[in-house]
C-alpha positions in Angstrom: 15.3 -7.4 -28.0 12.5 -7.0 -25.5 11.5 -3.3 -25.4 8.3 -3.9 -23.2 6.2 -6.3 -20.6 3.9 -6.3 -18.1 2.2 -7.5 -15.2 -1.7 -8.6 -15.7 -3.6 -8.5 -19.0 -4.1 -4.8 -19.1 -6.0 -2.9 -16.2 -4.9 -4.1 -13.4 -6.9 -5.5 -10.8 -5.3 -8.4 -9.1 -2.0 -9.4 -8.5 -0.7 -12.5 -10.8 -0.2 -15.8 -9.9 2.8 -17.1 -7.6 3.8 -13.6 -6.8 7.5 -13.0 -6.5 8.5 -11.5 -2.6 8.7 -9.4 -1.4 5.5 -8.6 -3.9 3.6 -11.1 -2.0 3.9 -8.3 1.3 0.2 -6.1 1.3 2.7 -3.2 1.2 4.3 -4.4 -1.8 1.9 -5.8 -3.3 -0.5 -2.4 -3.2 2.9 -0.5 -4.6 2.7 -2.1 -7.6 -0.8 -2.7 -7.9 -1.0 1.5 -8.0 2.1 1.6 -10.4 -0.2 -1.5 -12.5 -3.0 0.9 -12.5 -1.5 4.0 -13.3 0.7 2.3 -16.3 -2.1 0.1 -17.8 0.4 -3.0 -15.8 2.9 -2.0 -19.0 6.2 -1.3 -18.3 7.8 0.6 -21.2 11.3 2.1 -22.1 12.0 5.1 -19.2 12.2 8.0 -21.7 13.3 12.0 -21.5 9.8 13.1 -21.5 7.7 10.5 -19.6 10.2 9.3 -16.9 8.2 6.2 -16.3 9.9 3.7 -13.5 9.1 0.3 -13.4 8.9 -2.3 -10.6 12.1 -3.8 -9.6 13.4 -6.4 -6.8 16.5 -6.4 -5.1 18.1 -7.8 -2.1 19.5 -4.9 0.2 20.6 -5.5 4.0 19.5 -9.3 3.9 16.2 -8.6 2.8 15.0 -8.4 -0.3 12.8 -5.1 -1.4 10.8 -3.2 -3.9 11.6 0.2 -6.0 10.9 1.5 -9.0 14.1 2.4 -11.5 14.7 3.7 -14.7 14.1 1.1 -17.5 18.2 2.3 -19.3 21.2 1.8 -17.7 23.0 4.8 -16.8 26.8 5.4 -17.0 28.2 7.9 -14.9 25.2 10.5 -14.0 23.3 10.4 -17.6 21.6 7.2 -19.3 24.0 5.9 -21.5 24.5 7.2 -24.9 24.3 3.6 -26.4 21.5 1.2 -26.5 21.1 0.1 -22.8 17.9 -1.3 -22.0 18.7 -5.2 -23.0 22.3 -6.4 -22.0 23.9 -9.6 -23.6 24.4 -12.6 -21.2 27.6 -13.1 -23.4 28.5 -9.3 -22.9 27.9 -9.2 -19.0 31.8 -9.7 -18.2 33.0 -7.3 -21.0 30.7 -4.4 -21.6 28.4 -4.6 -18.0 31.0 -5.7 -15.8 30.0 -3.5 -13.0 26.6 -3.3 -13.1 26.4 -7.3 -13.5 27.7 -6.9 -9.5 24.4 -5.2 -8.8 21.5 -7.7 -10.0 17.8 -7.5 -9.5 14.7 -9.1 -11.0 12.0 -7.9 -13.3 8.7 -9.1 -12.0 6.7 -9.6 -15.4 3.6 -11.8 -16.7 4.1 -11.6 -20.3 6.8 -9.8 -22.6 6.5 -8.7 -26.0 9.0 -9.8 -28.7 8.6 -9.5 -32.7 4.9 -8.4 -31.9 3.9 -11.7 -29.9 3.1 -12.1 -26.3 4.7 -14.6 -24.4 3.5 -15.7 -20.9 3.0 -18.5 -18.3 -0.6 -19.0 -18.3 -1.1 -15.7 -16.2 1.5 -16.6 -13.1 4.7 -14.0 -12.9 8.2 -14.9 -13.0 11.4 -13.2 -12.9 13.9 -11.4 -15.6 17.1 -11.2 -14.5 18.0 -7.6 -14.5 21.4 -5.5 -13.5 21.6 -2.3 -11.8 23.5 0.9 -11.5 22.8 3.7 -9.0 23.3 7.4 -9.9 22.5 11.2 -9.7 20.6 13.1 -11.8 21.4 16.9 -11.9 19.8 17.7 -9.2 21.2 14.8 -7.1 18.6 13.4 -7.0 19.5 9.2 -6.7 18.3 7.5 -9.9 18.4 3.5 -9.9 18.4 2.2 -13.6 18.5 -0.9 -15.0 18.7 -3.5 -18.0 17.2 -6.3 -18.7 19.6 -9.7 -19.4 18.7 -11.3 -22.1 19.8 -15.2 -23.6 19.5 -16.9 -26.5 16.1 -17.8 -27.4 14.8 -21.3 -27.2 11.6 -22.7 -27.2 8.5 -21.0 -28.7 10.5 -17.9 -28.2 12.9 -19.3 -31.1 9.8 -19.2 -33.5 9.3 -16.0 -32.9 12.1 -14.7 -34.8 12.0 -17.2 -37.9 14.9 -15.5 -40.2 16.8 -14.0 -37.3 20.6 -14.4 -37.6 20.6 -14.1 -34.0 17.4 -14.9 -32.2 17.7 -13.6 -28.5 14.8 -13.7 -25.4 14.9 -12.3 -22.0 17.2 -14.1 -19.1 14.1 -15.4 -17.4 15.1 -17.5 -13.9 13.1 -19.9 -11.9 12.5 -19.5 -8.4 15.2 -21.8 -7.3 18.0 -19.5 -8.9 16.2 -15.8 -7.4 18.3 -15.8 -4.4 22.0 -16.6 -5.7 20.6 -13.9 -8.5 19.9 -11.5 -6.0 22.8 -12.2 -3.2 24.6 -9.3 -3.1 27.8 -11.0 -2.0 28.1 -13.2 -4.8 30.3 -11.7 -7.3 28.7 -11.7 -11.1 30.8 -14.6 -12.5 31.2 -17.2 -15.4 30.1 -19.4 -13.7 26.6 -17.6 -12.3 26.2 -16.9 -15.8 26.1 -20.0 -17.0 24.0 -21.5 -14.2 21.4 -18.7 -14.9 20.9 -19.4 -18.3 21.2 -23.6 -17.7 18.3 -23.0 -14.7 16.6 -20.9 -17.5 16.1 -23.1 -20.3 12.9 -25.0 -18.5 10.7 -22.0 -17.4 11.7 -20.5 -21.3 10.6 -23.6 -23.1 7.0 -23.4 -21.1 6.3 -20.4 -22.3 3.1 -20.1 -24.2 2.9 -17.7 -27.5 -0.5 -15.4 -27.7 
């Protein structure tokens, strides 16, 4: 399971390659660049303690925008009891049915997994993501999310050499962001198997580090 990625190779100073927009917007673009900066460009697990947010895209009102959410879903008005920071491709219909109607993207670089770093040569691409939007005790609004993940392929696959199960993140190419992010297309079979078909290319370009 991924439990951490990033954007730049540590301090951040410029944005990545072939940003992802709305992060190509100045105003975007300097959001997470002072998130980058103040998180080493390392998104980690939200915890108890350090509530760290993470960058997150979604499409709201015809456009799509950035915020920063809670890295585990939340049920109800509490992050879920269960582990909820990865969720199944094969599990979205039957355990994430609702939040799997409320998709984003994870703007990453690189991503951990079994201690190696993965990447694209420095350019960012997109994790499929889904969403849930709640309430903490003081009502405050808290948007969480999880990050989908597929069966690994590619140099991914060699990354977990004696795995029973060997799983990666759900990462999409450009061409599949906007049916990902269209808010009126209902989380389906079918989108989920066009998500992870459009995914096996970018996933077997990965480079291991």
């Amino acid at each position: 399971m991924c439990a951490q990625y990033g954007l730049g190779g540590g301090p951040y100073v410029e944005p990545p390659d072939t940003p992802i927009p709305p992060l190509d917007e100045r105003e975007s673009a300097e959001r997470v660049a002072e998130w980058a900066a103040q998180r080493d460009g390392t998104a980690r697990i939200t915890g108890k303690n350090a509530r760290n947010l993470n960058p997150l895209i979604r499409e709201v009102d015809g456009r799509r925008r950035l915020d920063l959410a809670w890295w585990w879903l939340w049920r109800g008005d509490a992050p879920a009891r269960f582990s909820a920071f990865n969720s199944r491709d094969d599990a979205l219909l039957r355990s994430w049915r609702t939040p799997f109607q409320h998709r984003a993207l994870v703007p990453a670089s690189w991503y951990l997994e079994k201690g190696a770093r993965f990447d694209l040569g420095g350019s960012m691409f997109g994790i499929a993501a889904i969403t849930s939007a709640s309430h903490d005790a003081n009502g405050e609004e808290i948007l969480s999310y999880s990050l989908v993940t597929r069966r690994a392929v590619g140099p991914a696959l060699d990354a977990h050499s004696g795995d029973g199960e060997p799983r990666m993140p759900l990462i999409l190419p450009s061409e599949m962001h906007d049916d990902w992010l269209d808010p009126e297309r209902a989380g389906d079979r079918e989108l989920i198997d066009r998500a992870v078909l459009a995914s096996d290319g970018i996933s077997q370009d990965l480079r291991r580090s």
